[in-house]
TIDRENZA-917108 format. One line per 2 residues: number of its first residue (from 1); for each residue x, y, z of C-alpha. Coordinates in Angstrom, 3 decimals. Layout:
NUM = X Y Z; ...
END
This chain:
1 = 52.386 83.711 125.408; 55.005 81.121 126.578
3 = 55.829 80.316 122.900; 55.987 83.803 122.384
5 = 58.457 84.464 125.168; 60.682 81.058 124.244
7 = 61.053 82.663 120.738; 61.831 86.308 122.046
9 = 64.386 84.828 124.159; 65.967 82.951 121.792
11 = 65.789 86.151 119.532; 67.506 88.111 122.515
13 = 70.409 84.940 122.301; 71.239 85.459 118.482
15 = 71.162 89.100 118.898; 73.287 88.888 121.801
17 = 75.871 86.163 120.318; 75.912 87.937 117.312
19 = 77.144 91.322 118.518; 79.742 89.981 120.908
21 = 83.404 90.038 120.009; 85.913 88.652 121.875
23 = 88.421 90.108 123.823; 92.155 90.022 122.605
25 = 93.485 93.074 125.030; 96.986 91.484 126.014
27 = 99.351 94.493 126.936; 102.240 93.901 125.292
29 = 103.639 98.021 124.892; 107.081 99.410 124.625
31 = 106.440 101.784 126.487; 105.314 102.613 130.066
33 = 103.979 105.480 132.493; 107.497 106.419 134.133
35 = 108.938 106.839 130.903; 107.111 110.445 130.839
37 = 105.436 110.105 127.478; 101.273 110.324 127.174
39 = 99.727 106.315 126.753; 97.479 106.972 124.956
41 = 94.268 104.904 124.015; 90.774 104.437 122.326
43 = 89.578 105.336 125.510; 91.768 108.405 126.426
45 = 92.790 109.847 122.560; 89.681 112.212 121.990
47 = 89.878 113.690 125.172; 93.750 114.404 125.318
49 = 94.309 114.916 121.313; 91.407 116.266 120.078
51 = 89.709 118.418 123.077; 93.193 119.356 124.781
53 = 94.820 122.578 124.425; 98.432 121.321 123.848
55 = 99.931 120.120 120.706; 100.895 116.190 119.995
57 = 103.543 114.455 118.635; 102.459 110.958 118.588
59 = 103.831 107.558 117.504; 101.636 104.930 116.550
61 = 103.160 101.298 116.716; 103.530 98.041 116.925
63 = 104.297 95.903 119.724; 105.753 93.400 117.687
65 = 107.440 95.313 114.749; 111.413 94.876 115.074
67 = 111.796 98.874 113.756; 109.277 99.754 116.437
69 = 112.141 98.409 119.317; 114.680 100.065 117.473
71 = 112.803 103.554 117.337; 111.551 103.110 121.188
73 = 115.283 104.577 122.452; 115.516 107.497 120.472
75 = 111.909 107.787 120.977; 111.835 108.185 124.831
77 = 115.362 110.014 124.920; 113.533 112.514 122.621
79 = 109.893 112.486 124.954; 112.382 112.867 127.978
81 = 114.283 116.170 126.472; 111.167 117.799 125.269
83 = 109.418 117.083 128.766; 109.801 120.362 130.022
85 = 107.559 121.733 126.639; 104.731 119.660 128.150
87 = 102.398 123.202 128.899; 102.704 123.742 125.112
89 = 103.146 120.398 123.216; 103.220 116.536 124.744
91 = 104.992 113.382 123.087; 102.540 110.282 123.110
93 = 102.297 107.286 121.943; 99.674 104.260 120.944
95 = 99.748 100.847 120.778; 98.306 99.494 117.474
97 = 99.116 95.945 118.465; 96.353 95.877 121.409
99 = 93.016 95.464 119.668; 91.396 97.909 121.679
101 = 93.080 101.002 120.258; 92.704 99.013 116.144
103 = 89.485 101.455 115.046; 91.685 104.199 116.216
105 = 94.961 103.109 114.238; 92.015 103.098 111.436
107 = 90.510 105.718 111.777; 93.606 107.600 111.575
109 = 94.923 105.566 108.397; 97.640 104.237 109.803
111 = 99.040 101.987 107.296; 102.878 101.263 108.342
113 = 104.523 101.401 111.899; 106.672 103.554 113.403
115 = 104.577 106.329 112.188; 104.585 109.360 113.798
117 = 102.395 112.129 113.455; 101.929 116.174 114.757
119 = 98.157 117.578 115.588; 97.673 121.400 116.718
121 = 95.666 121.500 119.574; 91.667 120.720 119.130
123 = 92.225 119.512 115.671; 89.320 118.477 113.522
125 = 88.548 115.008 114.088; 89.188 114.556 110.212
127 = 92.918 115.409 110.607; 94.842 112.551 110.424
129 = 97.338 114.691 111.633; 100.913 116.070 109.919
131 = 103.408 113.412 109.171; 106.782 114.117 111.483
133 = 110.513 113.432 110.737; 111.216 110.616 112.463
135 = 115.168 110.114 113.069; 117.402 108.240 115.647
137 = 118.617 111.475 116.027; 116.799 113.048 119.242
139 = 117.992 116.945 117.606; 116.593 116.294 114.362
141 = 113.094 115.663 115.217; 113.850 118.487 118.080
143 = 114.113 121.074 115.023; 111.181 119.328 113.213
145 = 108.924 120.080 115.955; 109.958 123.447 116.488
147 = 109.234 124.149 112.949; 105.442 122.255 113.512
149 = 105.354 124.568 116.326; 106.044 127.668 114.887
151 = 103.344 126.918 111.960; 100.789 126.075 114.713
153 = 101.809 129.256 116.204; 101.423 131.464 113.269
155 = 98.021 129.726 111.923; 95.629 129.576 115.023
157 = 95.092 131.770 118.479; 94.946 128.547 120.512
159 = 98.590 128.148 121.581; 100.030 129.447 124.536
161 = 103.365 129.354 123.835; 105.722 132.143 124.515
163 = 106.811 134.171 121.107; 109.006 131.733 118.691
165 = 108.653 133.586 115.210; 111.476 135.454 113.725
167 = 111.547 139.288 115.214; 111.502 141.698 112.380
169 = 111.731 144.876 113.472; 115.053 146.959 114.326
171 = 113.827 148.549 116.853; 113.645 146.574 120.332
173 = 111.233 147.935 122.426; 111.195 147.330 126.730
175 = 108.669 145.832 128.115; 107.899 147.042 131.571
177 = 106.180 143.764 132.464; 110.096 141.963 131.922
179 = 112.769 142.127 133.950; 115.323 140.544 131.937
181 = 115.573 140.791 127.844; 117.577 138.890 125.551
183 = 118.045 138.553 121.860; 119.778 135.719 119.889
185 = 120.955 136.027 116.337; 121.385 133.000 114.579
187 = 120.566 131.654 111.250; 117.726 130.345 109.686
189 = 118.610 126.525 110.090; 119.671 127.118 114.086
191 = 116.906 126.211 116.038; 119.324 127.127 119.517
193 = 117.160 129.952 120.313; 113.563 128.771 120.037
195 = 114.614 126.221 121.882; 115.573 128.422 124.802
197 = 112.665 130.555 124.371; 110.472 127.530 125.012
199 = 112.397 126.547 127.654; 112.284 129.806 129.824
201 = 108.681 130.622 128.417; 107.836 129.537 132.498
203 = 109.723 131.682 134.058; 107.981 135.055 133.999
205 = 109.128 138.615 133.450; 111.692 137.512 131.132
207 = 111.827 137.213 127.464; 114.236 135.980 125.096
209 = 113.948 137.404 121.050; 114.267 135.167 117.990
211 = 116.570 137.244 115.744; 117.577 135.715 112.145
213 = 120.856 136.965 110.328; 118.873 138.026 107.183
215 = 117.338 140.954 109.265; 120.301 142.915 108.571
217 = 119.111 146.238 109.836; 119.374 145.051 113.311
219 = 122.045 142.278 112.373; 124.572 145.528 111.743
221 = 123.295 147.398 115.594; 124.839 143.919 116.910
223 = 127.501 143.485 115.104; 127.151 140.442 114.994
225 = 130.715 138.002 113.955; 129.717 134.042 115.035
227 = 126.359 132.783 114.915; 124.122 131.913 117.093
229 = 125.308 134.683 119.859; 123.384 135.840 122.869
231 = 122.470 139.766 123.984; 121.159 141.310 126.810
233 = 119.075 143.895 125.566; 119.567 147.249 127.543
235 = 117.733 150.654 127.146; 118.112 153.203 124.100
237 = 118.593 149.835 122.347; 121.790 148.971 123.787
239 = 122.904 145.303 123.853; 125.760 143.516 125.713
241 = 127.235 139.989 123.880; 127.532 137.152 126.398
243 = 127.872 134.394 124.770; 128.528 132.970 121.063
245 = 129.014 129.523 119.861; 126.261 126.799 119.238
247 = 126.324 125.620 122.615; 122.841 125.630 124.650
249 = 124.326 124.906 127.965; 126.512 127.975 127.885
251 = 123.707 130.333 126.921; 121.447 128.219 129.620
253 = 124.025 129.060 132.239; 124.881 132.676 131.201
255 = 121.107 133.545 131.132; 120.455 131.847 134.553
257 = 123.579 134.160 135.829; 121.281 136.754 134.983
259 = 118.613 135.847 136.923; 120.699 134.869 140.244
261 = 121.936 139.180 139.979; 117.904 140.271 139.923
263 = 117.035 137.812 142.564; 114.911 135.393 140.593
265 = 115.271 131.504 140.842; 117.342 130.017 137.916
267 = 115.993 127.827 135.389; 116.207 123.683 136.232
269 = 117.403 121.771 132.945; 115.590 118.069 133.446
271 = 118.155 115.689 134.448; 117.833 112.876 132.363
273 = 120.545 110.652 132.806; 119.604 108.650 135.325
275 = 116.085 108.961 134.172; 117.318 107.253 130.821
277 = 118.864 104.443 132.197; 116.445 103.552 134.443
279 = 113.907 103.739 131.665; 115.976 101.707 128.805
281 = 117.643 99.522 131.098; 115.948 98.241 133.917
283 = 113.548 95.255 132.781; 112.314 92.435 134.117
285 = 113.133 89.239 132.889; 110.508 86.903 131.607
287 = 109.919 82.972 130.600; 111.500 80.744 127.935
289 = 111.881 78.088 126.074; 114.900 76.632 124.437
291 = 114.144 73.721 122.585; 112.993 73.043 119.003
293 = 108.940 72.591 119.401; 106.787 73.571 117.067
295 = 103.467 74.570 119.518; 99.818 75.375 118.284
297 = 99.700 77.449 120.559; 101.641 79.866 118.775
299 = 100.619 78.437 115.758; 97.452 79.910 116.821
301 = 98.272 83.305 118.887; 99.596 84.261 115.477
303 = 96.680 83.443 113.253; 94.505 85.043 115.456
305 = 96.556 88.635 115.531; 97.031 88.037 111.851
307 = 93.593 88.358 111.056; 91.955 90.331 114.018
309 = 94.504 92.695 113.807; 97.236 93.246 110.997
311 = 94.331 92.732 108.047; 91.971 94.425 110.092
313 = 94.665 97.688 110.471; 93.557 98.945 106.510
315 = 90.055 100.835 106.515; 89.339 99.346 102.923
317 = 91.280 96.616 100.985; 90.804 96.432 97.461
319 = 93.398 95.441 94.509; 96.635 93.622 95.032
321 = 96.063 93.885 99.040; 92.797 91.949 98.219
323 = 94.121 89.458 96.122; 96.895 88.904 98.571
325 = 94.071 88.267 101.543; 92.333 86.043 99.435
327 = 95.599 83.579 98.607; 96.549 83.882 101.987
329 = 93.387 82.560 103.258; 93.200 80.039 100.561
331 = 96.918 78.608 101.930; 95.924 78.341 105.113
333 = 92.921 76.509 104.596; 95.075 74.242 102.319
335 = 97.640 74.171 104.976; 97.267 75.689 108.535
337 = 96.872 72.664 110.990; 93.417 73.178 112.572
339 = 90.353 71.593 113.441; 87.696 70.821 111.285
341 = 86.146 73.880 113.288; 89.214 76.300 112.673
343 = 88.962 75.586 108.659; 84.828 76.326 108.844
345 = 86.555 79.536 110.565; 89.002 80.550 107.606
347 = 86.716 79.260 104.927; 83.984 81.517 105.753
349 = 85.983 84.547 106.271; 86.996 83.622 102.406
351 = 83.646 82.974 101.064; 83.145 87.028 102.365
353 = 86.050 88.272 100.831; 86.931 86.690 97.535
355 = 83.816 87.515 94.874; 84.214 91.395 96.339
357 = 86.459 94.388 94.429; 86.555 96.184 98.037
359 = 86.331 94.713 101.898; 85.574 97.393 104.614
361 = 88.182 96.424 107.242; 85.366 97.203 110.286
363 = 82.878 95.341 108.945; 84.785 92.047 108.037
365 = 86.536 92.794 111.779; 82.904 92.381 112.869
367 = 82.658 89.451 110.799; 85.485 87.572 112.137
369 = 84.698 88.407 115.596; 81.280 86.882 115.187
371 = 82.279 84.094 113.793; 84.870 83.507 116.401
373 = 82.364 83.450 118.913; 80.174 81.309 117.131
375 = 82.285 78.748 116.219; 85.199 78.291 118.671
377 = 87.873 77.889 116.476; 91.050 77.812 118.321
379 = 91.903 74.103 120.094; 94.443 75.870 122.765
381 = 94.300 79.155 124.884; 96.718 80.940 121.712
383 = 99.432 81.897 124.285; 102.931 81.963 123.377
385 = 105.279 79.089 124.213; 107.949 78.519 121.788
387 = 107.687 82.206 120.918; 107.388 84.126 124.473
389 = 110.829 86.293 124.672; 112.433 87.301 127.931
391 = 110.902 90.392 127.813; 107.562 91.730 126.781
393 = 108.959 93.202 123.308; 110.980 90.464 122.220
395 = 109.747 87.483 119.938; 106.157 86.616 120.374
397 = 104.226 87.901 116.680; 107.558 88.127 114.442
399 = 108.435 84.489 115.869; 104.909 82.935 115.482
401 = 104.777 84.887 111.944; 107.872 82.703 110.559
403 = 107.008 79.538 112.468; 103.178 79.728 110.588
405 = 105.049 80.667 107.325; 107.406 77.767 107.544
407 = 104.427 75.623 108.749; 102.653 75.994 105.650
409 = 105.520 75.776 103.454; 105.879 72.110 105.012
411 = 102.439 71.281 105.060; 102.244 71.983 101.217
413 = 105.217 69.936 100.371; 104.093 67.153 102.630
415 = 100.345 66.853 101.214; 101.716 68.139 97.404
417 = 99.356 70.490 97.223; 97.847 70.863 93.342
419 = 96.509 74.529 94.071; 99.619 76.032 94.884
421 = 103.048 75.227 93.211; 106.561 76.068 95.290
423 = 106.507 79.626 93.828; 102.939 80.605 94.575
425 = 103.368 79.331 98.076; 106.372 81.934 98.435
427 = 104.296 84.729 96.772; 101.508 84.143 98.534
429 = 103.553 84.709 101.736; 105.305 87.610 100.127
431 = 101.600 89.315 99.357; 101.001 89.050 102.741
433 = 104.286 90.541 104.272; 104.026 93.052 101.655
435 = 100.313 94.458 102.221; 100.042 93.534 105.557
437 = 103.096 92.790 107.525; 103.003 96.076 110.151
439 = 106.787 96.456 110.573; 107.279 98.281 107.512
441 = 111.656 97.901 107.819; 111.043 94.160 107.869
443 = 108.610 94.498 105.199; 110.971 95.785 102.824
445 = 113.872 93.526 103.387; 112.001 90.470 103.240
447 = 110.145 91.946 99.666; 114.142 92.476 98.617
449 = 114.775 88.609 99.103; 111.528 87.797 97.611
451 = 112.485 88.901 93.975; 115.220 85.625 94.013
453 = 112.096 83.400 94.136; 111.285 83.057 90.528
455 = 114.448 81.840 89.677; 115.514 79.919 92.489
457 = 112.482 78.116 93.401; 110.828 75.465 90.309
459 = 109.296 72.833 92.996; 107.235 72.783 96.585
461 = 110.660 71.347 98.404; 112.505 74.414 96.770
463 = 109.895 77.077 98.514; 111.074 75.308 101.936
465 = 114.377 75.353 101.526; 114.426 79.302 100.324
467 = 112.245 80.079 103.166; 114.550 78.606 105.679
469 = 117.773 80.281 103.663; 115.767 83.819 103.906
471 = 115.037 83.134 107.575; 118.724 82.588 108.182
473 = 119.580 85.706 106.422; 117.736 87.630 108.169
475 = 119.140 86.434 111.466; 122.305 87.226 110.368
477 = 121.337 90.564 109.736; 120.014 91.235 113.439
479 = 122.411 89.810 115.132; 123.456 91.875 117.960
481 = 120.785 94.428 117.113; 118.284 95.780 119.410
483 = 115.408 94.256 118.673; 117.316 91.058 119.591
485 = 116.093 88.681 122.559; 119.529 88.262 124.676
487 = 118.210 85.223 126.202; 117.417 84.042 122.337
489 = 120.330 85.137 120.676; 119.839 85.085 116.326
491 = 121.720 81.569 115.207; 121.695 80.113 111.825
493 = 119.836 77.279 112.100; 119.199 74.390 112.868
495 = 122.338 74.136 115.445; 124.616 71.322 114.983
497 = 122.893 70.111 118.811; 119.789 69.263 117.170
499 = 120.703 67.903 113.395; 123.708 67.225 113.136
501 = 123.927 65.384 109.737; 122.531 69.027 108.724
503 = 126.126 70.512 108.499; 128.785 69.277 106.673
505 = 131.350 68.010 108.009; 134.586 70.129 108.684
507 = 133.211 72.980 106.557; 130.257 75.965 106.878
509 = 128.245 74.199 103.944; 125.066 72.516 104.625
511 = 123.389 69.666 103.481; 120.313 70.539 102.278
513 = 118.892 67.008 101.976; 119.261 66.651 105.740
515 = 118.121 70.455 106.377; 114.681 69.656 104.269
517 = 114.052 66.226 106.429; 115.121 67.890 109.241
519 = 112.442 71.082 108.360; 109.935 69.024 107.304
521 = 110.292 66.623 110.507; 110.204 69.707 112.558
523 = 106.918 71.684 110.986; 104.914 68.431 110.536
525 = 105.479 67.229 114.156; 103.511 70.350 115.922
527 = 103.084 70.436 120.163; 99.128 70.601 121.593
529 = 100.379 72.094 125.145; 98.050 74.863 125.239
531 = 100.088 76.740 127.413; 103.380 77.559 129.119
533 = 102.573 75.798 132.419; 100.608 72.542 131.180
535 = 102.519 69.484 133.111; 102.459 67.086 129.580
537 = 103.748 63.159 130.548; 104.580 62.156 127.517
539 = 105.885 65.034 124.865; 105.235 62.382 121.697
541 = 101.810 61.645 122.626; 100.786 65.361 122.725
543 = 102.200 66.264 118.914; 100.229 66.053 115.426
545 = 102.201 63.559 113.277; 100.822 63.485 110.074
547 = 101.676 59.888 109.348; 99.933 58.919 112.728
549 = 97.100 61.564 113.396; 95.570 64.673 112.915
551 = 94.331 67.638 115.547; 90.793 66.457 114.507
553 = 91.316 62.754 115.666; 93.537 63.440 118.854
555 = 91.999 61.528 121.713; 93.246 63.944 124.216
557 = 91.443 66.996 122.810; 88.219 65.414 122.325
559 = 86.430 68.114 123.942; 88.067 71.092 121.801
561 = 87.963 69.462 118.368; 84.550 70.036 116.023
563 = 84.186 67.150 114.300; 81.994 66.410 111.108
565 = 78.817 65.171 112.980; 78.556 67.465 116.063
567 = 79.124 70.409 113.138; 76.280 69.587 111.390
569 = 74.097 69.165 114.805; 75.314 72.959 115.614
571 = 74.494 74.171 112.585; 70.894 72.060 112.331
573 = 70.398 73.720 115.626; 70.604 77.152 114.732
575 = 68.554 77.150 111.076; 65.587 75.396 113.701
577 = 65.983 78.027 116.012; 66.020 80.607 113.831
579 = 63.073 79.216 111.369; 61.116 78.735 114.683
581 = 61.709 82.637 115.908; 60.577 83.541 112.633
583 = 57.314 81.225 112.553; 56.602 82.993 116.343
585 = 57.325 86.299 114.848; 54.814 86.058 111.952
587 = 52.000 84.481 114.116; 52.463 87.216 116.457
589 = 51.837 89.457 114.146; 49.026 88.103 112.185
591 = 47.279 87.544 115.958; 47.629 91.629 116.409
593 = 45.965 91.999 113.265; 42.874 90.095 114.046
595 = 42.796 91.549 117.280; 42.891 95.285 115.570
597 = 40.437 94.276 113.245; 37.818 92.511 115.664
599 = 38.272 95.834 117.683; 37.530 97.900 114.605
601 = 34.503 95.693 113.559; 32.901 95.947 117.032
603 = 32.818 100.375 117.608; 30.895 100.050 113.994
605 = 28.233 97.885 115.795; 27.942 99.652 118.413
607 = 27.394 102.970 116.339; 25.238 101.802 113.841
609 = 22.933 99.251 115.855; 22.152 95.281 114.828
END
């Protein structure tokens, strides 16, 4: 029984070991409660989107994606005006960057980021929802979801929502219920009065009429000259103009007039302008770093999110995306500089995906994760160091994505890699930013530069000096935008302060001889400070120089580093333990079936006698 229990026990272990995955939860979001939008999620999304009885308009991003920043402003100015609709229809928004919410982003096939999408209320939990017009302009998407709202409203009983379609009748009867009618004419594209009618659908006992210009029979009763204009509807169908003009805070103001004469409170626009400023201004600043290190550290933050999260984001990958996984993998285990552990970790990830037509992106997330756990891959604590921006938004994932990218286009000129030629190391990295890059802006500016490659690049020292020109470019291109760090302002690099012999003299030319030694010097020579705060004595003897040693054979990192033997050991460790479990198992067994048989054997003896 004590062998019995040793092997259950290690049975429980495996099981247990096996269907742990780690945590990777760091909060990184643009956005934040007091900005008045709904967080949302995997914990909170059923129960708000899909058993609440509002509509959404939701945006699902990416912490890291340079659009995503870009979108945020417009984004919360357009949450913030729409506020007040909150009864009837709420702006959220989820973070597909935090690994808790991925099998949501999944589930809802979320393929590129900003997307933003509409849901009635309860919808079906196979709606993926209604894709939304996202603009920088706050009134365009306004209008949009208006129109979503007006479908909703016309299609299901579920929406409370005060009256929005079109009127159609001539004939404008009194309600006894209101106090206060009002009609406003406009036409078709004028959104002016469901706007208002949504805005004042609160304030009871009075009602405001949608009236388009095509409905001509009450059009000519008007009289109608500018568009949109504003009536108070009186009895025997008598109506008084007060206002014209496409201006919402006249017909606001006129209609609250109104209500001040009948003795009923007037209607409170949200003030948002300090609201908005407070919201889009007021950050806190965070930690930097201004030199020139290459660290593992974010070396490894970004392989990590690149394959627990980005791959992970598709629900299938087949074709070309697969294809691109599968050379991606392949460079790094040609070229990412990891322990002997961290290759066992990218090589069997390979081994699962390259002889398939189709990968399930849950089950190879489970496969990752398990291996993680099993194997320990990572040598630091994958924090950012070189990458960490001055606020939450900035840097971190974009930042590690180049440094890894120019990392292996180093490492593969250094070791002259046979596998991969100059050009295949670029397309490789282009698959991946193409399929798999979540910042879908970035995506298509980088896939823009990539079609120079085949004729400027013939050689592996070629692929790093057109990396380092497209990297440049696209700093050029951001500079001064908003996805920029302030405290990291987008240079052309490297600054004269740390190559000099890099820039020619007296003119804005470079020399590229010095820019590839300097590049190559730089992405070879790679920090182990596994994070921000480590006190390191001497910076030289804490970097992987290729000529002088290797992560695997750094003295100071003995205890993080899988080396050939103690690999073997591990793995001899586990087959015994698991042959052993086995063995118990099967004895167990065959001991129940003696026992069931010697039970059997005995009732017939004691029926039919010696």
């Amino acid at each position: 029984m004590l062998i019995w229990c040793s092997g259950h026990a290690v049975i429980v272990l495996l099981v247990a070991a096996l269907s742990t995955a780690p945590a990777y939860t760091e909060l990184i979001g643009l956005y934040e409660e007091s900005d008045l939008l709904e967080i949302l999620d995997s914990t909170n999304f059923n129960d708000k989107v899909l058993q609440g009885n509002t509509s959404y308009v939701i945006e699902f991003y990416n912490a890291f994606c340079g659009h995503c920043i870009r979108f945020s402003t417009p984004w919360k100015g357009f949450g913030i005006q729409v506020y007040g609709w909150r009864n009837y229809v709420k702006v959220g928004v989820i973070d597909c960057s935090n690994e808790i919410n991925s099998q949501t982003c999944r589930d809802y096939e979320v393929m590129a980021y900003p997307t933003v999408r509409y849901f009635p209320p309860r919808p079906a939990s196979s709606n993926i929802g209604i894709e939304f017009t996202r603009s920088f302009n706050i009134q365009v998407m306004k209008d949009f979801l208006i129109k979503m709202l007006q479908e909703t409203q016309s299609s299901t009983n579920v929406s409370t929502l005060c009256d929005i379609q079109p009127f159609e009748n001539v004939i404008v009867e009194m309600d006894s219920n209101n106090i206060l009618t009002f009609i406003i004419i406009s036409t078709p594209n004028n959104k002016i009065a469901q706007e208002l009618i949504i805005d004042f659908c609160p304030v009871k006992k009075v009602k405001i009429i949608s009236v388009l210009n095509s409905n001509t029979g009450l059009a000519e009763l008007l009289k109608t000259e500018t568009y949109p204009s504003l009536y108070l509807v009186e009895d025997n169908n008598q109506f008084t103009l007060l206002a014209s003009g496409n201006n919402k805070t006249n017909f606001t103001n006129t209609i609250n007039t109104y209500l001040e004469t009948v003795h009923m409170t007037p209607f409170s626009l949200f003030d948002i302008t300090t609201t908005l400023y407070n919201l889009l201004f007021h950050k806190d600043k965070g930690s930097m770093h201004n030199d020139n290190t290459v660290y593992l550290s974010d070396l490894e933050a970004t392989l990590r999110y690149s394959l627990e999260h980005e791959i992970l984001s598709r629900s299938v990958i087949s074709g070309e995306s697969l294809n691109a996984l599968n050379s991606y993998l392949e460079l790094l285990i040609e070229c990412f500089p990891s322990s002997i552990r961290g290759k066992k970790f990218i090589k069997l990830i390979w081994e699962n995906t390259h002889l398939n037509k189709t990968v399930s992106g849950e089950k190879l997330g489970n496969l990752i994760n398990n291996y993680e756990f099993l194997l320990k891959p990572y040598v630091t604590k994958h924090s950012w160091i070189g990458c960490e921006g001055s606020q939450p938004m900035y840097r971190k994932y974009p930042c590690g994505l180049w440094t890894t990218f120019h990392t292996l286009s180093v490492q593969a000129s250094i070791k002259n890699l046979t596998t991969f030629n100059g050009r295949q190391v670029l397309q490789t990295i282009a698959g991946y930013v193409k399929y798999f890059f979540g910042c879908t802006d970035c995506s298509e500016h980088f896939m823009n530069m990539a079609t120079t490659i085949q004729t400027n690049v013939s050689s592996l020292d070629d692929a790093v000096l057109w990396l380092w020109s497209a990297h440049n470019q696209v700093n050029q291109r951001l500079t001064g935008d908003v996805t920029e760090d302030p405290m990291h302002p987008k240079i052309l690099f490297p600054l004269k302060v740390y190559c000099e012999t890099c820039h020619q003299n007296g003119t804005d030319e470079w020399n590229k001889t010095e820019v590839l030694k300097y590049l190559k010097n730089m992405y070879s020579a790679i920090s182990l400070q596994k994070t921000p705060y480590d006190n390191i004595d001497s910076k030289y003897d804490n970097l992987i120089i290729p000529s002088k040693r290797s992560i695997d054979d750094n003295s100071n990192y003995n205890n993080n580093v899988f080396d050939e033997e103690e690999w073997k050991i591990d793995v001899s460790t586990c087959m015994i333990s698991y042959i052993l479990s086995c063995s118990v198992l099967m004895i167990l067994f065959y001991l129940l079936l003696v026992k069931k048989r010697c039970k059997k054997n005995k009732y017939i003896y004691f029926i039919l006698g010696k």
